[in-house]
C-alpha positions in Angstrom: 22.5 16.3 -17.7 19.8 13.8 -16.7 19.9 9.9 -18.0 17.0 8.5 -18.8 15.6 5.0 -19.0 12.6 4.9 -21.8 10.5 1.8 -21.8 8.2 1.3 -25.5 5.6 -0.9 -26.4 6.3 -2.1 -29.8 3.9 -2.4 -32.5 3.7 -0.8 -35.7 5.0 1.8 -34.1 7.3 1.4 -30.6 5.4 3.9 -28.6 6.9 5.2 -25.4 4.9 4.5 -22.3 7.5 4.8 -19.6 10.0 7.3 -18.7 12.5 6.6 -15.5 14.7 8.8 -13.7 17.2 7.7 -11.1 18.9 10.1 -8.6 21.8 9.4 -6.2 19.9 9.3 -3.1 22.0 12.3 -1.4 19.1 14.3 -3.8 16.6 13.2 -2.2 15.6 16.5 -1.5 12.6 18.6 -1.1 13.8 20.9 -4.5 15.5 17.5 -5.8 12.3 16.1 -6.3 10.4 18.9 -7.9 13.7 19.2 -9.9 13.7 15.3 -11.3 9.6 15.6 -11.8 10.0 19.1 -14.3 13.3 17.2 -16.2 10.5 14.0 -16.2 8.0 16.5 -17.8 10.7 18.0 -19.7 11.7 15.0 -21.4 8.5 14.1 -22.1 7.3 17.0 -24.4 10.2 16.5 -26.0 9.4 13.4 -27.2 5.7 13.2 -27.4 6.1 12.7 -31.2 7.4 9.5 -30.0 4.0 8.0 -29.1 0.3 7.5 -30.1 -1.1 7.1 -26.6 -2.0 10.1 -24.7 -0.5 9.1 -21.3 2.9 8.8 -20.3 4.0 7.5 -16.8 7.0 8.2 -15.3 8.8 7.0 -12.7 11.4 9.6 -10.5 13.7 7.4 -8.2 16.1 8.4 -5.3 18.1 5.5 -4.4 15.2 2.9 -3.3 12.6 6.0 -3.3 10.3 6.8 -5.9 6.9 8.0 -7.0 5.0 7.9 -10.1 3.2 10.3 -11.9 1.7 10.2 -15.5 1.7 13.2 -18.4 -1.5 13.2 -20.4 -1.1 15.2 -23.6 -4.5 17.0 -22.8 -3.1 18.3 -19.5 -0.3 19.9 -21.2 1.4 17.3 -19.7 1.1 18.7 -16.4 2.4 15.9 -14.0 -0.2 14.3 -12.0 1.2 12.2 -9.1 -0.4 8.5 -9.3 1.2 6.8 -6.6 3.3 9.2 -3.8 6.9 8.8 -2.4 7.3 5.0 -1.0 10.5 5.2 1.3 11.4 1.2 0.1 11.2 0.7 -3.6 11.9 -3.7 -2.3 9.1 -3.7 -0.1 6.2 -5.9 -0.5 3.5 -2.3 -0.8 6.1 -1.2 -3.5 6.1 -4.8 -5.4 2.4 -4.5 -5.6 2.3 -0.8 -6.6 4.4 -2.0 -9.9 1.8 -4.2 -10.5 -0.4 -1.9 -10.3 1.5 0.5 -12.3 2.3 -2.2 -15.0 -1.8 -3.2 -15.3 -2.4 0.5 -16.0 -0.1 0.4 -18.3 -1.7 -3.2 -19.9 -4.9 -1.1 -20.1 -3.9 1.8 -21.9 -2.1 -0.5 -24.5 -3.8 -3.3 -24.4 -1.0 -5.7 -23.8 -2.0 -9.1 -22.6 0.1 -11.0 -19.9 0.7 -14.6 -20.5 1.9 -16.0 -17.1 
């Protein structure tokens, strides 16, 4: 049974806007990954009730691979890949594609840093 990490932004109501996965990396797999992106999608209708946004990103993770990909309730949450399998989820390219990741997700909630 996968494990899943949810992340929420909390306001009146603590929407979810992240959904993480984490594989051992021996399933790091051509089928592995389709398998951890339809248990990603899987979760995710499941719990659409969950949030008012209508994008959810998720994150599927292989040891210190991963890609991202985001569910939009008008897709039938079809999973669309946003950023493609990085080999190093430490290097420097992967640090700025969080960023990246985590202003998208700023936008959609409108969430302000304060550095």
């Amino acid at each position: 049974m996968p494990a899943f990490t949810v992340f929420r932004v909390a306001d009146l109501k603590a929407n979810i806007v992240l959904v993480v996965e984490l594989k051992k990396p021996a399933n790091n797999t051509p089928t592995g990954k389709q398998k951890v992106v339809e248990e990603l999608a899987a979760y995710t209708q499941q719990h659409l009730d969950e949030t008012d946004f209508s994008t959810v990103y998720a994150i599927a993770a292989f040891g210190l691979s991963f890609a991202i990909y985001k569910m939009e309730k008008s897709h039938l949450l079809e999973p669309q890949l946003v950023f493609d399998w990085s080999s190093n989820v430490t290097a420097p390219a992967s640090f700025a594609t969080m960023v990246q990741l985590a202003s998208m997700i700023d936008e959609m909630t409108g969430t302000i840093r304060v550095e």
